[in-house]
TIKEGU-443062 format. One record per residue: x, y, z of N, C-alpha, C, O in turn. Coordinates in steps of 0.001 Angstrom, whole numbers, padded with zeros to 6 digits, always signed. Layout:
BEGIN
XYZXYZXYZXYZ;...
This chain:
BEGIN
-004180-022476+037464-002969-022528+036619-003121-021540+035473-004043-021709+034674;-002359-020618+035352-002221-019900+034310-001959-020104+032802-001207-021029+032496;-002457-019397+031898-002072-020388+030751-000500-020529+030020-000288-021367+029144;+000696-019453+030587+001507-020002+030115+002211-021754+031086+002775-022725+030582;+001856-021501+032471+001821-023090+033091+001569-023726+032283+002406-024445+031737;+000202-023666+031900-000553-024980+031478+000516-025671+030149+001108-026745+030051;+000402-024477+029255+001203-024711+027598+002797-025302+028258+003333-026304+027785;+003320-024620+029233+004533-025690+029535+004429-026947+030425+005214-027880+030602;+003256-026682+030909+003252-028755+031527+002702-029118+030221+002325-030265+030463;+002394-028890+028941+001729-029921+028025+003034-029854+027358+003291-031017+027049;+004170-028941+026906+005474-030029+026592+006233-030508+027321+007097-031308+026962;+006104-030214+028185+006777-031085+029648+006219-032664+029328+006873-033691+029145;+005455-032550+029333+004402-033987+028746+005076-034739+027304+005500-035866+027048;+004902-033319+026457+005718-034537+025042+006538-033405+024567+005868-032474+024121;+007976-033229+024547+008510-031839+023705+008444-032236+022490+008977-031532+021632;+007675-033647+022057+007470-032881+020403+006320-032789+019720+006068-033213+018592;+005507-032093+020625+004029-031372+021045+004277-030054+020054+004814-029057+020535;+003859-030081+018621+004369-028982+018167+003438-027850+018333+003885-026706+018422;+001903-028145+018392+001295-027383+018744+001050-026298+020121+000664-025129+020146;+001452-027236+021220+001699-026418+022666+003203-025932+022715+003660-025488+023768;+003782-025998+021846+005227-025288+021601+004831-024143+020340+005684-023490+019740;+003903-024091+020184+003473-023042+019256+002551-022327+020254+002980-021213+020553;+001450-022655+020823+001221-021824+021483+001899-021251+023063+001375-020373+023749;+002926-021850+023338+003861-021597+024656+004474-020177+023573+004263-019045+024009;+005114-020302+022380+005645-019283+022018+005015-018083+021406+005508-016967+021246;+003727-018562+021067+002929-017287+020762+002857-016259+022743+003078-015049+022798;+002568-016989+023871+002440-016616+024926+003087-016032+025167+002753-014986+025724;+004245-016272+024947+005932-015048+025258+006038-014279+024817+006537-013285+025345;+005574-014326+023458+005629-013105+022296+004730-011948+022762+005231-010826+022826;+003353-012146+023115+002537-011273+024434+002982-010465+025270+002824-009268+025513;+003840-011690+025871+004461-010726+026948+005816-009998+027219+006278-009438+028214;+006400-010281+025604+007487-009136+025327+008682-010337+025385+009761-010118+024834;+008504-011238+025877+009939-012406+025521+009947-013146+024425+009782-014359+024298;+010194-012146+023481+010514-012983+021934+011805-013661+022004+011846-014442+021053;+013045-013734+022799+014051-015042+022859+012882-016284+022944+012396-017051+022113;+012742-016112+024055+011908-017319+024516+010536-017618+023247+010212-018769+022952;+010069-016768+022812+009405-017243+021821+009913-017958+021031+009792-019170+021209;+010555-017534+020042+011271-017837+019488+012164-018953+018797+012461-019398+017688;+012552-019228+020984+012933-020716+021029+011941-021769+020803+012156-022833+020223;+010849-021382+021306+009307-022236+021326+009366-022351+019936+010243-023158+019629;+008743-021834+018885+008941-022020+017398+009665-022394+017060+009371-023547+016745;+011037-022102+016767+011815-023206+016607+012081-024508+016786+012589-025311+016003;+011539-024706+018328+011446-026320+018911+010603-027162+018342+010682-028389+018295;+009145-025900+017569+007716-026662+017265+008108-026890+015818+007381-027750+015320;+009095-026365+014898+008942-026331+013759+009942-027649+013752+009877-028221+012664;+010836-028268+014670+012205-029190+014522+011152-030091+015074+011791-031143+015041;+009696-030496+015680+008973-031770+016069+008605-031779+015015+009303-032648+014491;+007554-031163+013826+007050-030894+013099+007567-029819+012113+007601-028614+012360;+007941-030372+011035+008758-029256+010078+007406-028338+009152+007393-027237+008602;+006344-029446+009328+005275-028756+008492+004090-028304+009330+002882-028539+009288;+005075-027384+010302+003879-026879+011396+003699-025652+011125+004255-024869+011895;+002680-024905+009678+003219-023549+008960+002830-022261+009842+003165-021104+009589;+002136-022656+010816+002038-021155+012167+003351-021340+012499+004064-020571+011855;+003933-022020+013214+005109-021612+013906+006096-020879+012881+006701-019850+013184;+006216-021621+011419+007469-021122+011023+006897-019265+010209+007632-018358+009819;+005570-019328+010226+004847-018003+009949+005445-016932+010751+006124-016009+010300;+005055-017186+012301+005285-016556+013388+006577-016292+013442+006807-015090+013574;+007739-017153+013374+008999-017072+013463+009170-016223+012066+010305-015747+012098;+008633-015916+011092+009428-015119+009919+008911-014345+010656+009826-013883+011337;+007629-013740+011059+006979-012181+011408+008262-011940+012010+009031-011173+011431;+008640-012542+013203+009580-011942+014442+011144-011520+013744+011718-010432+013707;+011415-012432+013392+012360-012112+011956+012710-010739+011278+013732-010053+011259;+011340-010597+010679+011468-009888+009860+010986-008510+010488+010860-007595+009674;+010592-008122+012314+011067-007131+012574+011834-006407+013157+011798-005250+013576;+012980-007708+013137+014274-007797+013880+015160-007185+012769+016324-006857+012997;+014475-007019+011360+015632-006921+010243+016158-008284+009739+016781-008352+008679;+015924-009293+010448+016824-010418+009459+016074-011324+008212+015413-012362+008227;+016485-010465+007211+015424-010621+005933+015616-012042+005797+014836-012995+005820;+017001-011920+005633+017167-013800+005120+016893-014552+005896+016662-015632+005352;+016767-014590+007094+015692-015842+008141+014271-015479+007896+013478-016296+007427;+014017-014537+008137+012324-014183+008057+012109-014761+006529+011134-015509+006465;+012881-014557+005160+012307-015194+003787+012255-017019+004069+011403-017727+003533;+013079-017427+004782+013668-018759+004839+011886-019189+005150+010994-019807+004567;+012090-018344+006571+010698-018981+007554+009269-018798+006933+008403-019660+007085;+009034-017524+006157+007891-017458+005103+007678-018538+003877+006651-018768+003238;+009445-019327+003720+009022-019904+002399+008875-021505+002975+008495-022424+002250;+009271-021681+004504+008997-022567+004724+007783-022778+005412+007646-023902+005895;+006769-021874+005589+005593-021854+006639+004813-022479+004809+003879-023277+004740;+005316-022028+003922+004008-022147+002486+004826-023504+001630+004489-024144+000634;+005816-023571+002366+005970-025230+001690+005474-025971+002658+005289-026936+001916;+005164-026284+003504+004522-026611+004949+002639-026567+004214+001923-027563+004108;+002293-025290+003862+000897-025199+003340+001106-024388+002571+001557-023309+002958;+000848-024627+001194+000927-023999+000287-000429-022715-000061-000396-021778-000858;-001652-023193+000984-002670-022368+000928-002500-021320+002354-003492-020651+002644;-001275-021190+003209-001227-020411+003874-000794-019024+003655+000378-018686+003821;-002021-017955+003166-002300-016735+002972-000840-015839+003544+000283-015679+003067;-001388-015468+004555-000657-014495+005347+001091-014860+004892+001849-014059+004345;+001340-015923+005194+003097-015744+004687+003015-015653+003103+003733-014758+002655;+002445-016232+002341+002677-015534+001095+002437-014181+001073+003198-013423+000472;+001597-013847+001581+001737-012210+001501+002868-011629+002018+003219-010625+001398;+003525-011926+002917+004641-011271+004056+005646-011674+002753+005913-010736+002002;+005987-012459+002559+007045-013243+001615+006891-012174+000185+007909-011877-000441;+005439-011616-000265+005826-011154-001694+006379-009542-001275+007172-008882-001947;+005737-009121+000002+006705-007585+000447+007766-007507+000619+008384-006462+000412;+008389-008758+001119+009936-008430+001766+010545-008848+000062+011511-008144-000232;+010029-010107-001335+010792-010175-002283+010760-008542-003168+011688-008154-003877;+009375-007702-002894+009175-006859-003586+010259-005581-003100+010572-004649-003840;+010739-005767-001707+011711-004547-001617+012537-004784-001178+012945-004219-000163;+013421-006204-002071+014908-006594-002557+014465-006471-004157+015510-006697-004766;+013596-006264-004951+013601-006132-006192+012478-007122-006629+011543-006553-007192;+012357-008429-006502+012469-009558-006445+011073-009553-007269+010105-010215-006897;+011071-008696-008486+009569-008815-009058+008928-009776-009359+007782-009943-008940;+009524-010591-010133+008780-011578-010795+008410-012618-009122+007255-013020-008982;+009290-012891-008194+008741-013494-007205+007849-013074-006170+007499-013713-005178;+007490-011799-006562+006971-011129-005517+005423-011243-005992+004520-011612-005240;+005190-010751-007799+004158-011437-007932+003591-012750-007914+002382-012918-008075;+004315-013600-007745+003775-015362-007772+003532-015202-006536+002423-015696-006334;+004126-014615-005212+003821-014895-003687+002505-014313-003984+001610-015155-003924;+001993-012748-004383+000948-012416-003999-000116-013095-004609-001209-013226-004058;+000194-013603-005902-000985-014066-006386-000969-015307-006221-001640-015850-007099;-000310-016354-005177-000701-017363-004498-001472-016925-003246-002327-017704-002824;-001320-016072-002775-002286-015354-001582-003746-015090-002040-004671-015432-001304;-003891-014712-002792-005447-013918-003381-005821-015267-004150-007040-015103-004151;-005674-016209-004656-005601-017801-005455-006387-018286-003775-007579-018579-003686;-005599-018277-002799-006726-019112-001801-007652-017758-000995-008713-018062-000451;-007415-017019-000979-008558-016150-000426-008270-014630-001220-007409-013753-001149;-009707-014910-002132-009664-013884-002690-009832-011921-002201-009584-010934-002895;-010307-012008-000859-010716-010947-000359-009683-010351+000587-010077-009640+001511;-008596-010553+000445-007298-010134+000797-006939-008913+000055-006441-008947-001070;-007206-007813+000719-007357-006328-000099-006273-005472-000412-006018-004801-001412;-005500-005703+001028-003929-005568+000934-003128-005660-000282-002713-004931-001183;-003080-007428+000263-002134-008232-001146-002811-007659-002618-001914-007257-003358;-003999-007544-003137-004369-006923-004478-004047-005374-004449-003899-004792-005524;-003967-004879-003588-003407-003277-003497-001900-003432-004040-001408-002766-004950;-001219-004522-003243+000209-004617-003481+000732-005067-004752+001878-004998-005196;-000341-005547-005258+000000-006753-006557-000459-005645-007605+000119-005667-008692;-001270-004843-007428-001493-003421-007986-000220-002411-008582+000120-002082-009719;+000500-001980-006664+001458-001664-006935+002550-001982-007463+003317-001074-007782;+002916-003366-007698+003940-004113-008128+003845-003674-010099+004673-003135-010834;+002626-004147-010334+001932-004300-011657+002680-002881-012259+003686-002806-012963;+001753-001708-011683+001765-000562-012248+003996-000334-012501+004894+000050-013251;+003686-000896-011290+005564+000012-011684+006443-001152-012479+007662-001019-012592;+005668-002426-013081+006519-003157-013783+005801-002770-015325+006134-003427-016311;+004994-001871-015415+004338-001171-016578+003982-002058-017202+004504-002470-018237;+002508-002713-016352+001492-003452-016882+000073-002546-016410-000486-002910-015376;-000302-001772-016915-001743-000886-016528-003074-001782-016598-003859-001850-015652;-003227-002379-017665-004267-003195-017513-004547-004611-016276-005568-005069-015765;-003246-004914-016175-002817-005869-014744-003369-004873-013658-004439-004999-013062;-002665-004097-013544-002712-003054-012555-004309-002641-012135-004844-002598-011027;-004837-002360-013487-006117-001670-012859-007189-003167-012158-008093-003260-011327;-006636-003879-012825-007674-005593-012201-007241-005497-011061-008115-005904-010295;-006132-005095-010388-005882-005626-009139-006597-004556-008210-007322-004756-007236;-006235-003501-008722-007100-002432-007927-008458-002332-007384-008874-001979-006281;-009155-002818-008668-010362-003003-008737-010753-004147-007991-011903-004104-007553;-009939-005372-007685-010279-006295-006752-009807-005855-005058-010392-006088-004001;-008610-005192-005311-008721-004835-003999-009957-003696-003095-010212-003696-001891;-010467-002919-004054-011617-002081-003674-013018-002968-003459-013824-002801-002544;-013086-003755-004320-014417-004869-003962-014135-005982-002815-014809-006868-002289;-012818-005504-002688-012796-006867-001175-012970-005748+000090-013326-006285+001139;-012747-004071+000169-012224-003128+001026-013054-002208-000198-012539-001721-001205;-014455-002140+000212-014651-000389-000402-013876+000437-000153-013384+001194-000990;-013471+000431+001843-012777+001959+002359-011092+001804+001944-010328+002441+002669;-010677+001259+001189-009366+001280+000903-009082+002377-000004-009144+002314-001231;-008767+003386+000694-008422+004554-000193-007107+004429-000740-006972+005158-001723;-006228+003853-000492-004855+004118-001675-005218+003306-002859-004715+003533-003959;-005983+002472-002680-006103+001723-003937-007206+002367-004930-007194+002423-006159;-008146+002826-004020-009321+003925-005538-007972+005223-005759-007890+005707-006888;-007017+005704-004715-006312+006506-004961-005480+006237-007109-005519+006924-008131;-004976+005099-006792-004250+004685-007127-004677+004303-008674-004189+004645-009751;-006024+003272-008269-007325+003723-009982-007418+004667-010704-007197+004881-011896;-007969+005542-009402-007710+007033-010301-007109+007527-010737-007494+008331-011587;-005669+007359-010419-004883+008093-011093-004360+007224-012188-003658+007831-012996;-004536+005916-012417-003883+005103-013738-005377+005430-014744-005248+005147-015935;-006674+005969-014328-007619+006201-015235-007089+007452-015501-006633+007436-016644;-006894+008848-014811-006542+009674-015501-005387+009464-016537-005553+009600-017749;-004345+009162-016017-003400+008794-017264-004026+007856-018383-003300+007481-019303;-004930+007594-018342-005199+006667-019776-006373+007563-020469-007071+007248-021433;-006394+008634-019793-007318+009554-019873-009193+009353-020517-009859+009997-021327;-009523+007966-019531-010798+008046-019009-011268+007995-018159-011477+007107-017332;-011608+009417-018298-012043+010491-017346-014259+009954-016825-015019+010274-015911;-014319+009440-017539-015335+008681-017278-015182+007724-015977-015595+008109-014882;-014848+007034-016072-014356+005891-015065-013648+006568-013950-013836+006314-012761;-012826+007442-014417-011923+008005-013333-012963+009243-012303-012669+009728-011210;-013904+009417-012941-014964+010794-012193-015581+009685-010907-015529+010070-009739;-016225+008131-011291-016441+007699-010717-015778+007102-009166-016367+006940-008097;-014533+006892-009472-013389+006503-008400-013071+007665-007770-012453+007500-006718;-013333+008950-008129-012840+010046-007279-014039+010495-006919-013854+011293-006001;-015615+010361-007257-016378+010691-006147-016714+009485-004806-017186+009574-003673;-016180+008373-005658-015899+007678-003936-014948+007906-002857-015137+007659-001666;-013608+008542-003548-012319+009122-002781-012763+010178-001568-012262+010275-000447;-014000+011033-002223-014280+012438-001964-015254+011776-000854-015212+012292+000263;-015966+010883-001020-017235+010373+000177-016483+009828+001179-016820+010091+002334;-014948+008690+000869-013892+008162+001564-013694+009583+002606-014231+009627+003713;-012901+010635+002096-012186+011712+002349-012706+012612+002673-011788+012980+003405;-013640+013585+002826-014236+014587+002338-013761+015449+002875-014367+016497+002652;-012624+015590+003747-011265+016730+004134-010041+016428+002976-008871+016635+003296;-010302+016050+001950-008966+015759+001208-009524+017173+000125-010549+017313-000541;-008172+018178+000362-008420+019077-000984-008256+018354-002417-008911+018415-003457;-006874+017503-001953-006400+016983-002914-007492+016079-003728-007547+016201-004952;-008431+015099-002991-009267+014496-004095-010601+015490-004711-011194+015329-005778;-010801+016375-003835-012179+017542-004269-011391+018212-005331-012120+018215-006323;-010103+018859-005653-009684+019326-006530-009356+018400-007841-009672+018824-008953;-008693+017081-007686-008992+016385-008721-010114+016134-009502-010197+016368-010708;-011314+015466-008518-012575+015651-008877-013098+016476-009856-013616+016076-010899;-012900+018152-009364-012837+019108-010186-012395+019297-011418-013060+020035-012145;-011075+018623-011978-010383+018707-012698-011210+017784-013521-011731+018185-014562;-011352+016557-013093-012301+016004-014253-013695+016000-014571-014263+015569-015574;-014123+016523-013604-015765+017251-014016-015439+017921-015453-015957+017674-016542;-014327+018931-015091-013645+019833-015976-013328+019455-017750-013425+020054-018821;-012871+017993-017231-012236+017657-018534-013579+017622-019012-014006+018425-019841;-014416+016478-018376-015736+016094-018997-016679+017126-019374-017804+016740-019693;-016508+017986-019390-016890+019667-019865-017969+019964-018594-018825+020786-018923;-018097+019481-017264-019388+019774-016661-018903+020843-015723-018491+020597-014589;-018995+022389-016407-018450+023299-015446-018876+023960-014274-018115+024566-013521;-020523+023799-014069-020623+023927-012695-020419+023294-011330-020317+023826-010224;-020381+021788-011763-020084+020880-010841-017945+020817-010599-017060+020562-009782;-018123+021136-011598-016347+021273-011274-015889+022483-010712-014813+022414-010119;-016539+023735-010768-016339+024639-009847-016931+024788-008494-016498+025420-007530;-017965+024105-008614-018324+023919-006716-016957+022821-006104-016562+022845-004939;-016435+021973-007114-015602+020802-006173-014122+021853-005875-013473+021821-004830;-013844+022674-006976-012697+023676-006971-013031+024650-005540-012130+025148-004865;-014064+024759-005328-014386+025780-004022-014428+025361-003062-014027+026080-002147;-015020+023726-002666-015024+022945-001674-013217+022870-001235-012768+023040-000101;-012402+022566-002512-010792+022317-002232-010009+023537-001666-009005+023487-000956;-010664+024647-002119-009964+026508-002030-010486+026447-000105-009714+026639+000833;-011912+026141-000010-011930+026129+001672-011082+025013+002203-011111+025026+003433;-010639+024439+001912-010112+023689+003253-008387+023514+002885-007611+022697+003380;-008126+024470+001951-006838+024314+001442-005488+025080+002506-004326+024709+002342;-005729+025804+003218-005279+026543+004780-004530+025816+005166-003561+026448+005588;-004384+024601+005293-003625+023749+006382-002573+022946+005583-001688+022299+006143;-002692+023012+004494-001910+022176+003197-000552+022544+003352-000239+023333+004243;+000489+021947+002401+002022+022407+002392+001837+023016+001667+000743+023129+001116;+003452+024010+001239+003352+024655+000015+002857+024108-001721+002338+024734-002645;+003292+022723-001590+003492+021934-002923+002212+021610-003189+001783+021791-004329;+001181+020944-001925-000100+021170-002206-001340+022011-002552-002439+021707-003014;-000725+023294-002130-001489+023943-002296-001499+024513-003994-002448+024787-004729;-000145+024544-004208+000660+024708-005767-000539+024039-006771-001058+024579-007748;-000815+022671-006205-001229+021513-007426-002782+022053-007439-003367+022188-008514;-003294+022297-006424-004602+022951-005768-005070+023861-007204-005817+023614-008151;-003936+025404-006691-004072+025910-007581-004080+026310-009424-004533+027117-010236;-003005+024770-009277-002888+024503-011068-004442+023709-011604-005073+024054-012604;-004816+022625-010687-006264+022045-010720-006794+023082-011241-006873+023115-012469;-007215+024021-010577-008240+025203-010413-007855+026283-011322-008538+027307-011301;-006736+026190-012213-006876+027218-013392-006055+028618-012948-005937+029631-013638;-005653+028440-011931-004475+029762-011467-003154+029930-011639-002289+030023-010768;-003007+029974-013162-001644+029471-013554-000229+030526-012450+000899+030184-012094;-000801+031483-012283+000139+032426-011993+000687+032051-010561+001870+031880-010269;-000443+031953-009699-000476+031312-008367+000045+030461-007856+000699+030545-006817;-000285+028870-008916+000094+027697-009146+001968+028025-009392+002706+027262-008769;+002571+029006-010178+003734+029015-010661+004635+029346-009141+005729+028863-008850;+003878+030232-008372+004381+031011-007735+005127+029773-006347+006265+029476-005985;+003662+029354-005929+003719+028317-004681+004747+027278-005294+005822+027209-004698;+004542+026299-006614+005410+025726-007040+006965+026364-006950+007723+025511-006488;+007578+027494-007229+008517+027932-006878+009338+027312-005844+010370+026647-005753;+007991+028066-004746+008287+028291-003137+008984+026601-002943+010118+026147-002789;+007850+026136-003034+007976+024415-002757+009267+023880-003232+009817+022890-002750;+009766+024671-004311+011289+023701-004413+012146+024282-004425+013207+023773-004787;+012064+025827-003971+013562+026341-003284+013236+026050-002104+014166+026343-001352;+012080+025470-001383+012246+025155-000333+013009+023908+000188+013637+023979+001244;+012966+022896-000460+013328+021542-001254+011964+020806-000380+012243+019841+000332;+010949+021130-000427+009418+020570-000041+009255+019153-001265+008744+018034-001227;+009980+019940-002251+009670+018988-003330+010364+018235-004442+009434+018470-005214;+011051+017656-005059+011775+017547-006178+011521+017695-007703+010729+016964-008298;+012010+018372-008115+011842+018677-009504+011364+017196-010467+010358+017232-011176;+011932+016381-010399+011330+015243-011042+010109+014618-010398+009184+014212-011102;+010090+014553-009409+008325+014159-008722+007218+015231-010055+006234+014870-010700;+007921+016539-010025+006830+017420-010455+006523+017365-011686+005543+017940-012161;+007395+016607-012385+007444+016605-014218+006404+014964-014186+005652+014653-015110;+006570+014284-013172+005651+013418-013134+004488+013333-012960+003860+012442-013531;+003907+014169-012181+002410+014281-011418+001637+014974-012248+001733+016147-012607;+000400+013662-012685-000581+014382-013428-001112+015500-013012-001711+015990-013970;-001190+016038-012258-001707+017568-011515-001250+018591-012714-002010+019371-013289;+000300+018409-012997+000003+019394-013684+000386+018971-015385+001518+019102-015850;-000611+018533-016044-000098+017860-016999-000739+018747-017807-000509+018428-018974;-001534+019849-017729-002197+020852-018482-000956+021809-018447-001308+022957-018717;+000500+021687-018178+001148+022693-018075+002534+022238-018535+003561+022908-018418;+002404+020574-019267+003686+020742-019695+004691+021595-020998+005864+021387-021311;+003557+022736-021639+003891+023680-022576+004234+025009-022133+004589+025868-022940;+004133+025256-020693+004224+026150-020418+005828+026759-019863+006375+026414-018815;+006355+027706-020842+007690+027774-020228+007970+028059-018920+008690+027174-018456;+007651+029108-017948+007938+029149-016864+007756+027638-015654+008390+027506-014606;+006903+026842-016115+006743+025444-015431+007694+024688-016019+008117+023909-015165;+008419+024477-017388+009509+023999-017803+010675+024034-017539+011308+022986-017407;+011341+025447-017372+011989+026307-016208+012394+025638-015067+013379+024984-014722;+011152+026060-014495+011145+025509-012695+011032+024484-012467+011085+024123-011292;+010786+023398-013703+011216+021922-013263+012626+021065-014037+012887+019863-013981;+013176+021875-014558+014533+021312-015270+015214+021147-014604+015414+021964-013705;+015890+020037-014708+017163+019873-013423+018376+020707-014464+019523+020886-014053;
């Protein structure tokens, strides 16, 4: 007997078997019949309302069908069901975080990381949430927990680093970008940052070997990258030129560029003032 048999003679047996109606519908979902899943979850969540896999499973399917408002329903009912069930609070604080839904988006994530702290994701996300509700010191805790749960999580040392450069310690921040560079070590983009703050920190031979490591492997880059490459590295003229290119090309937008610490050694410079004015 195969195992989707088996899972339907065991609700054949009791249909309000919420568990073999959870796993009958995980089985379908396998094999590409999410109706039929579907229905299974649903059936397991109406024997058992506090059966929080099924109604978990039923938001996932939900929510990559597009139907936000069933998939939120089914996330908020899988964590009233268990309030220590991880995974839908996490699913639940992405989908509140991109309807807006800040303030709820942080209580979902940080009920997620509250029962398991090594959830690297959700502190990446609770990171990102932080930083753009312009809390930096929030922000950098979360980062920093998401890297100690996930050394190899590069958007999140990404992401350190760059809220240390803006607070401009460059101390702390040298450290997060020679892990980027051990993460990466084809990224021009972090060998040239690197550089840049060797730079700040006055250590100029080590910041010109990381500027040379970024100049070799810079060939394959876009125009806009290579632009930031060259502003890193002290080529104002170069840097002006590629920057140009990059946004009559429309590679880039003029306000991205007034933002990006890359070139923040150049917001006096008229021709870069120029070429980024709307």
């Amino acid at each position: 007997m195969g195992a989707e048999q088996a899972w339907r003679k065991a609700v054949a047996a009791d249909e309000k078997l919420a568990p073999a109606l959870y796993n009958l519908g995980v089985l379908l979902k396998d094999k590409g019949a999410l109706v039929g899943a579907a229905e299974a979850w649903r059936k397991a969540v109406a024997a058992d309302e506090k059966y929080a896999p099924a109604w978990y499973n039923l938001g996932l399917l939900l929510d990559k069908k597009g139907n936000l408002v069933g998939a939120e329903q089914a996330y908020r009912a899988a964590v009233a069901a268990d309030v220590k069930y991880a995974p839908a609070w996490s699913n639940l604080g992405v989908l509140l975080a991109n309807k807006g839904d800040l303030v709820g988006a942080e209580h979902a994530y940080r009920a997620a990381v509250a029962d398991d702290e090594k959830l690297a994701l959700v502190w990446y996300n609770l990171g990102v949430l932080l930083d753009n509700k312009g809390d930096p010191g929030g922000a950098e805790q979360a980062y920093r927990a998401a890297v100690a749960a996930d050394e190899k999580l590069a958007p999140a040392w990404n992401n350190l680093g760059l809220l240390l450069r803006m607070t401009k310690r460059f101390a702390d921040a040298l450290l997060v970008l020679q892990q980027l560079v051990m993460l990466m070590p084809d990224s021009v983009d972090y060998h040239a940052q690197l550089g840049s703050v060797y730079q700040k920190l006055g250590c100029a031979e080590e910041a010109q070997a990381e500027f040379a490591t970024a100049r070799s492997l810079i060939a394959n880059e876009i125009l806009y990258n290579q632009a930031c490459i060259a502003a890193l590295t002290g080529e104002a003229g170069l840097a002006l030129d590629l920057l140009q290119q990059a946004i009559t090309s429309g590679e880039v937008e003029r306000k991205w560029v007034r933002q990006d610490l890359d070139w923040e050694d150049y917001h006096t410079n008229e021709r870069w003032l120029a070429l980024t004015a709307e």
